[in-house]
C-alpha positions in Angstrom: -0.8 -0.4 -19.5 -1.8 3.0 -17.1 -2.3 5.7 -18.7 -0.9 8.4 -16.6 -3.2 11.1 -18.2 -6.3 9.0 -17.1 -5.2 8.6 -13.2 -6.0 11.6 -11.4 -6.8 10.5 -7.8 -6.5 7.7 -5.7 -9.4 8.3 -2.6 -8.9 10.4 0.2 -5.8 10.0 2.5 -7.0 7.4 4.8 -7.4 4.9 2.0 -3.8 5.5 0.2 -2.6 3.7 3.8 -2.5 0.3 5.1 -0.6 -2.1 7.2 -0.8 -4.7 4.0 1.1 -4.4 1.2 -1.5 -5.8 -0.9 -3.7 -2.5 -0.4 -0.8 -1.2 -2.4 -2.6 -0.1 -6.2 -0.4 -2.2 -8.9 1.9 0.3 -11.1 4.7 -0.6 -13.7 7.2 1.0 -11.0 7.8 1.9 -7.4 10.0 4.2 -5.2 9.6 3.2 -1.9 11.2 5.5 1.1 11.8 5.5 4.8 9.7 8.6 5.6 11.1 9.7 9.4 9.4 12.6 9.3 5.6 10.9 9.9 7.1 7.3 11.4 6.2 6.8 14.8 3.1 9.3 15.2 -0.6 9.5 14.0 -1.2 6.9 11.9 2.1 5.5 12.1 1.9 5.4 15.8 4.5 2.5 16.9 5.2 2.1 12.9 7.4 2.8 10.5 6.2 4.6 7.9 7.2 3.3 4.4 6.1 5.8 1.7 5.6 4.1 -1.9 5.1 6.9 -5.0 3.4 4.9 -8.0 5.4 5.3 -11.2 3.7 4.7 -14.9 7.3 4.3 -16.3 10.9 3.8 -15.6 11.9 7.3 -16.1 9.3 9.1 -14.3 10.4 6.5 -11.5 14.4 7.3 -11.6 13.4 11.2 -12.0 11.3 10.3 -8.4 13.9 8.6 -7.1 16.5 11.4 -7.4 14.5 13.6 -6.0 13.5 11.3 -2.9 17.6 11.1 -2.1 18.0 14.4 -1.9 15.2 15.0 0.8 16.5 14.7 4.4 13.6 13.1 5.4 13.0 10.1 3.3 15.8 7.6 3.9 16.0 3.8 2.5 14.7 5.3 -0.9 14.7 2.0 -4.0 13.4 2.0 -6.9 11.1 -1.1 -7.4 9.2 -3.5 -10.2 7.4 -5.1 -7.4 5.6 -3.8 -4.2 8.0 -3.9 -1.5 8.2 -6.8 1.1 5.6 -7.1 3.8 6.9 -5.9 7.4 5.6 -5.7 10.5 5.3 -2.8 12.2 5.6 -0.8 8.8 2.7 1.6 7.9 2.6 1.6 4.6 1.4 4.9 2.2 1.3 5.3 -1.2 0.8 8.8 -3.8 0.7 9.3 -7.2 4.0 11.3 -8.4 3.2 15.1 -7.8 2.1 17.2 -10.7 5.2 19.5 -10.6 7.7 17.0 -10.2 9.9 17.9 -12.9 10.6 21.4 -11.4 11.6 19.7 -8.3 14.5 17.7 -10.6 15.7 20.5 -12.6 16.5 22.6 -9.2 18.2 19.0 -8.2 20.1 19.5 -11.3 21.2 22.9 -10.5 22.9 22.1 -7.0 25.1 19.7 -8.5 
């Protein structure tokens, strides 16, 4: 099991992306978004950009999601078990969930 506490970094930038879904670190969970905002440009160049955040647990991964609906720029946001399904022309990137998270969900409570 991952120990959320334990993981603190995953590399620098240019290795949390690949064109292989397999580069993708395993995680219990997955929410996996269209991000429109860096498709088509620098790295992404001719891709699509799919953006994976890495989830120790179910909730932390349904509090992610939330969040990820209400942004304008991720679209095509799921909450996974597995990695997503390989694609071409996808660029795939992957983060750990941000530190401050959970203020992001209680202003998402707040609006509605």
């Amino acid at each position: 099991m991952i120990d959320e506490n334990t993981i603190t970094d995953l590399g620098p930038s240019e290795s949390r992306r690949s064109t292989r879904v397999k580069d993708i670190p395993e995680f219990p969970y997955y929410v996996a978004v269209t991000d429109m905002f860096f498709s088509g440009w620098g790295p992404a160049e001719d891709k699509s950009n799919r953006h994976i955040i890495l989830c120790t647990n179910y909730d932390q991964a349904y509090d992610l999601r939330r969040i990820a609906e209400a942004r304008q720029e991720w679209t095509r946001v799921k909450l996974l078990k597995n990695k997503p399904a390989q694609r071409s022309g996808v660029l795939y990137s992957w983060q750990l969930p941000w530190h401050n998270y959970k203020k992001d969900e209680a202003l998402l409570n707040d609006i509605q």
